[in-house]
TINUNU-790921 format. One record per residue (C-alpha): x, y, z; residue number from 1. Coordinates in pm, 1 decimal, always signed. Example, Ala and Ser with C-alpha at 12.3 -4.5 7.8 and 13.67 -1.06 7.14 Angstrom:
// TINUNU-790921
<X->+1230.0 | Y->-450.0 | Z->+780.0 | nr->1>
<X->+1367.0 | Y->-106.0 | Z->+714.0 | nr->2>
// end
This chain:
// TINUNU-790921
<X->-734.6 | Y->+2854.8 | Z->+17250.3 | nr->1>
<X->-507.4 | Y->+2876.0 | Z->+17001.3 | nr->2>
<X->-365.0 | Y->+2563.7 | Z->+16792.2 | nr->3>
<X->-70.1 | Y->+2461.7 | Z->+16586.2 | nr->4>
<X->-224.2 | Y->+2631.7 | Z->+16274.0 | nr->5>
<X->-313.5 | Y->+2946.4 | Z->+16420.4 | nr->6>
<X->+21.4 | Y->+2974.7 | Z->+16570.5 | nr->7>
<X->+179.4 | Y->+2934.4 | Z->+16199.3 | nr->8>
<X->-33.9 | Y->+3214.2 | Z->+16064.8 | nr->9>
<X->+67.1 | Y->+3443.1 | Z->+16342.2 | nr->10>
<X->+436.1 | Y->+3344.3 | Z->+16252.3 | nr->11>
<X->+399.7 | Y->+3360.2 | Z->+15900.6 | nr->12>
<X->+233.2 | Y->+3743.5 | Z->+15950.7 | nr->13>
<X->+495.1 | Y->+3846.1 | Z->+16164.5 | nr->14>
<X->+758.0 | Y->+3718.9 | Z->+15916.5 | nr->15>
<X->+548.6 | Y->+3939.4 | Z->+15621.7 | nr->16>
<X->+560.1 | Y->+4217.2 | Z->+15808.1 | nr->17>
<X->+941.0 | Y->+4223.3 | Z->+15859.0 | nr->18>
<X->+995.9 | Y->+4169.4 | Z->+15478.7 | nr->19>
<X->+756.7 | Y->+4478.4 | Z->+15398.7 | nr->20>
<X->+944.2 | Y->+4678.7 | Z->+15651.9 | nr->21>
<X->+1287.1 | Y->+4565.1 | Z->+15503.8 | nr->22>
<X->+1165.2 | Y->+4626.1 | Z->+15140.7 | nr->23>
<X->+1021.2 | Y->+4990.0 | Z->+15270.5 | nr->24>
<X->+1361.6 | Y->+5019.2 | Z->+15437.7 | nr->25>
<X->+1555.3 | Y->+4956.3 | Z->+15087.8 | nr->26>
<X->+1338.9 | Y->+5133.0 | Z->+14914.3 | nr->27>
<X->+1417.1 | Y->+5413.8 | Z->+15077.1 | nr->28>
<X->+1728.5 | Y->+5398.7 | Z->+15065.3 | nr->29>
<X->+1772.6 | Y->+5366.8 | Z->+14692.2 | nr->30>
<X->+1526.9 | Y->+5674.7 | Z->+14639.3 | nr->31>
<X->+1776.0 | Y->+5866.2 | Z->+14927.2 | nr->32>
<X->+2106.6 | Y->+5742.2 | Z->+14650.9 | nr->33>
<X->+1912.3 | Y->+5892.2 | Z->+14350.1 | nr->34>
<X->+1819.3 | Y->+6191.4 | Z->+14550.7 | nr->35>
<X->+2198.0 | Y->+6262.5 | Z->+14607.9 | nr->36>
<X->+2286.1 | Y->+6173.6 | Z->+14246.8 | nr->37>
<X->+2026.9 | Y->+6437.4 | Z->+14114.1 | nr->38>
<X->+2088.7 | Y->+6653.4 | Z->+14335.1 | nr->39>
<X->+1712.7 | Y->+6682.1 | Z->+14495.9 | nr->40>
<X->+1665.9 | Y->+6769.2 | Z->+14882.2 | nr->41>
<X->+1499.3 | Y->+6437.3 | Z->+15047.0 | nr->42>
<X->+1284.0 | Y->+6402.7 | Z->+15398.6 | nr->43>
<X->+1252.3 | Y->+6128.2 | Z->+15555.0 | nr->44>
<X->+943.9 | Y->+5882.6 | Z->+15504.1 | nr->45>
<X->+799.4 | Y->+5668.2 | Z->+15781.7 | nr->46>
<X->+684.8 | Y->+5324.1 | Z->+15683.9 | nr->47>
<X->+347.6 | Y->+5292.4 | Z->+15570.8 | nr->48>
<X->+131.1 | Y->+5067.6 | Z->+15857.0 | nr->49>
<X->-221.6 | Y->+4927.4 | Z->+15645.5 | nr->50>
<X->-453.3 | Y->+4698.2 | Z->+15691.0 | nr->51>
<X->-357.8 | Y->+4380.7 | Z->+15540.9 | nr->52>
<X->-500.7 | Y->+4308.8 | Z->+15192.3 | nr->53>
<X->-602.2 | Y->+4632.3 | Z->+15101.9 | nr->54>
<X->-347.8 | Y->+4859.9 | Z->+14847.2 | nr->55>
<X->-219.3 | Y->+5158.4 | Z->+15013.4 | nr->56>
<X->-381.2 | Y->+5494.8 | Z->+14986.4 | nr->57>
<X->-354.2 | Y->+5625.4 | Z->+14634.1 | nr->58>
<X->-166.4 | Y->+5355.0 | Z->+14517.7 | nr->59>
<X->-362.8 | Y->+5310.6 | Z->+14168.5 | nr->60>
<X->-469.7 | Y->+5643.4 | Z->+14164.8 | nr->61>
<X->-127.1 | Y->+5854.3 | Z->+14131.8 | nr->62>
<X->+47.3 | Y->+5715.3 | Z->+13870.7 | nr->63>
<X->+450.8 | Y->+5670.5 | Z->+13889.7 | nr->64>
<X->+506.1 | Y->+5917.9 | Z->+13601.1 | nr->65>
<X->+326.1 | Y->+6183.9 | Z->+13473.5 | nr->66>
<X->+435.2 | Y->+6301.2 | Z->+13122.7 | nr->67>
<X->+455.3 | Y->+6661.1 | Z->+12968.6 | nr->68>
<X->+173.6 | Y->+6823.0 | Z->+12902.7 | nr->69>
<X->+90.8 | Y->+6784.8 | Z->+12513.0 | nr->70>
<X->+239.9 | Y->+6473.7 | Z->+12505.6 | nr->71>
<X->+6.7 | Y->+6192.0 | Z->+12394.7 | nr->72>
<X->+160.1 | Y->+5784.8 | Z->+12361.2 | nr->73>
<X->+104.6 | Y->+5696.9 | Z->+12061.7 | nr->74>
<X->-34.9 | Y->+6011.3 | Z->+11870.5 | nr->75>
<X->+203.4 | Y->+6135.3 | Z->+11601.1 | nr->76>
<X->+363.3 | Y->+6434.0 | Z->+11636.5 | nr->77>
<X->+250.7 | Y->+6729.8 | Z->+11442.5 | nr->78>
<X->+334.4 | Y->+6752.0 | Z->+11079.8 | nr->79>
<X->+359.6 | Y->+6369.4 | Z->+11019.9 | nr->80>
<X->+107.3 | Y->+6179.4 | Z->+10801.1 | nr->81>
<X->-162.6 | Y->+5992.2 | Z->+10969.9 | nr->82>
<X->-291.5 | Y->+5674.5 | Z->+10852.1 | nr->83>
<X->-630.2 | Y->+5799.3 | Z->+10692.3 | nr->84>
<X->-403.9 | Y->+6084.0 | Z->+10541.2 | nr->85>
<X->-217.9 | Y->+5863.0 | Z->+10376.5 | nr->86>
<X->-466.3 | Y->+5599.4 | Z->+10269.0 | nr->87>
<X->-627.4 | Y->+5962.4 | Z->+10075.8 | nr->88>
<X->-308.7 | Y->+6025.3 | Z->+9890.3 | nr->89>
<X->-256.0 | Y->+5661.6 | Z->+9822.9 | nr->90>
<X->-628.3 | Y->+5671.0 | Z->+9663.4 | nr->91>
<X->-610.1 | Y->+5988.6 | Z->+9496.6 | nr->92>
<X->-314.3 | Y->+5859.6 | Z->+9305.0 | nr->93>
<X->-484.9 | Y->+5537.4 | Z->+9219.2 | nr->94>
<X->-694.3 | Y->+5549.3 | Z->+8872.3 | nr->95>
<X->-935.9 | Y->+5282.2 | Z->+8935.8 | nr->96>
<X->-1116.4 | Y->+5191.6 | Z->+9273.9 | nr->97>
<X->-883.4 | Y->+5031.9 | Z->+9549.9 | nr->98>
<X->-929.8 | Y->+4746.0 | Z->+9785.8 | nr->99>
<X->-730.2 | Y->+4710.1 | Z->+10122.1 | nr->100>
<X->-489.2 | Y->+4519.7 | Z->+10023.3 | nr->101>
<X->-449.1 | Y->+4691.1 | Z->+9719.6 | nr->102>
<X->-417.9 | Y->+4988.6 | Z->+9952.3 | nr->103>
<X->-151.4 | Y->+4833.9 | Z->+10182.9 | nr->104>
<X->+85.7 | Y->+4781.8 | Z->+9898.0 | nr->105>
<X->+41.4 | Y->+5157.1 | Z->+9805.3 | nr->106>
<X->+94.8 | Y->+5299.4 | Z->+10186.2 | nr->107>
<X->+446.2 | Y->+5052.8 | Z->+10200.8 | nr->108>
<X->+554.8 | Y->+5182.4 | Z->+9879.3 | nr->109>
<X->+489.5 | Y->+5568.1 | Z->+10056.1 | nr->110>
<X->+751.4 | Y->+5475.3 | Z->+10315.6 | nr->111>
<X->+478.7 | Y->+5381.9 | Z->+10622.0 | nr->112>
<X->+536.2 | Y->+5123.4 | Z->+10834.0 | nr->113>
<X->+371.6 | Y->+4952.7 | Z->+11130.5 | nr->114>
<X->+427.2 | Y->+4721.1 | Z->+11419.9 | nr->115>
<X->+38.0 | Y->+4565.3 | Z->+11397.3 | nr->116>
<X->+17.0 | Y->+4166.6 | Z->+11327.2 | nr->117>
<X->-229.3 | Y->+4286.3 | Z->+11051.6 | nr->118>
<X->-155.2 | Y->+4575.8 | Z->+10880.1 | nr->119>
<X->-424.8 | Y->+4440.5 | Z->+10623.9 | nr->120>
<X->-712.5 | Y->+4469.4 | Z->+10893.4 | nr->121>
<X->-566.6 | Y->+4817.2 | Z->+11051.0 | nr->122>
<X->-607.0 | Y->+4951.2 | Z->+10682.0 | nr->123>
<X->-981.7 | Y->+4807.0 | Z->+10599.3 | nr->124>
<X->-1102.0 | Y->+4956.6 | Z->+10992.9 | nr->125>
<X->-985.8 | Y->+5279.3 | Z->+10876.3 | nr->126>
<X->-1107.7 | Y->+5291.6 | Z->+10586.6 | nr->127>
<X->-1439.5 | Y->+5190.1 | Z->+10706.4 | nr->128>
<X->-1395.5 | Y->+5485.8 | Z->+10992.2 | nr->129>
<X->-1294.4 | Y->+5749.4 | Z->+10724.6 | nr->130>
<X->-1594.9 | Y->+5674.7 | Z->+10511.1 | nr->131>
<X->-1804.6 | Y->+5775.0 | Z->+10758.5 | nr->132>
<X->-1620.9 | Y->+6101.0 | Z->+10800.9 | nr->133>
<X->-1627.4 | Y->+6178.8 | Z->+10409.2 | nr->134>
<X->-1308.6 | Y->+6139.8 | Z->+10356.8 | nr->135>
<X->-1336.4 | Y->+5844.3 | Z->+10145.4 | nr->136>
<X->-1635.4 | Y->+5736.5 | Z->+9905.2 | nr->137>
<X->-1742.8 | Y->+5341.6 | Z->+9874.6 | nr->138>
<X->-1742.4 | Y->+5245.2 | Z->+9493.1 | nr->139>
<X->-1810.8 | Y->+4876.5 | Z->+9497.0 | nr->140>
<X->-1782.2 | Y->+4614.5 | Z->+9729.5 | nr->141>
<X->-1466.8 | Y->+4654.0 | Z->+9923.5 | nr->142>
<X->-1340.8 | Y->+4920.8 | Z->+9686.7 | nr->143>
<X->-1273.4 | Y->+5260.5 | Z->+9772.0 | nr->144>
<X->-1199.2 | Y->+5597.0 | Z->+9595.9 | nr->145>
<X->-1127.1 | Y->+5954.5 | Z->+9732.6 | nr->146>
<X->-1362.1 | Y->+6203.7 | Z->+9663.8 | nr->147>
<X->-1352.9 | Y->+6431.3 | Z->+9362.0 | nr->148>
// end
């Protein structure tokens, strides 16, 4: 027996499963208008039937765009200065012992720049992650130096 609420669901799926064929159908056909302005050979897809409320197959697992190899987001590219490079020369120039802030006003008048809310915190982390790395030396309380 069905009632007045089940009836509405039924309706309601029905209508979903007309917009995903109308979205799969538009989809397609703006994929088929690139393929032609490329230049790239196309086949035709036939919508995708799943089970409702579960992603499709692969969806998370293939990602949309898949970069050239040796590429990294983020990373610098090779040659440039890295931060801990930098924070070294900006120390080794220095003749007393350096805090982070003391740093941070060295490494802007070097040139570097950032895009971090806290450049202040960025440079004390690092600092703390190249001391353990030896590539600089604790001299006091919050001061650093680079190594002789």
């Amino acid at each position: 027996m069905t009632g007045p609420i089940e009836k509405q669901v039924e309706n309601f799926q029905a209508a979903l499963a007309a917009l995903e064929n109308e979205f799969v159908a538009r989809k397609q056909a703006l994929f088929a208008k690139l393929a032609e302005l490329l230049g790239v050979p196309t086949a035709p897809v036939a919508p995708v039937k799943r089970k409702p409320g579960r992603p499709p197959k692969g969806f998370a697992a293939t990602p949309a765009f898949r970069p050239a190899v040796g590429f990294h987001p983020g990373r610098k590219p090779q040659g440039e200065a890295t931060l801990p490079d930098l924070i070294v020369k900006v120390l080794k120039g220095a003749k007393a012992p350096m805090n982070a802030k003391e740093i941070l006003s060295g490494l802007v008048t070097l040139g570097w720049q950032t895009s971090s809310g806290e450049p202040q915190l960025m440079v004390y982390k690092t600092l703390h992650r190249i001391e353990k790395t030896g590539m600089v030396v604790k001299a006091d309380r919050g001061k650093f130096v680079a190594p002789k």
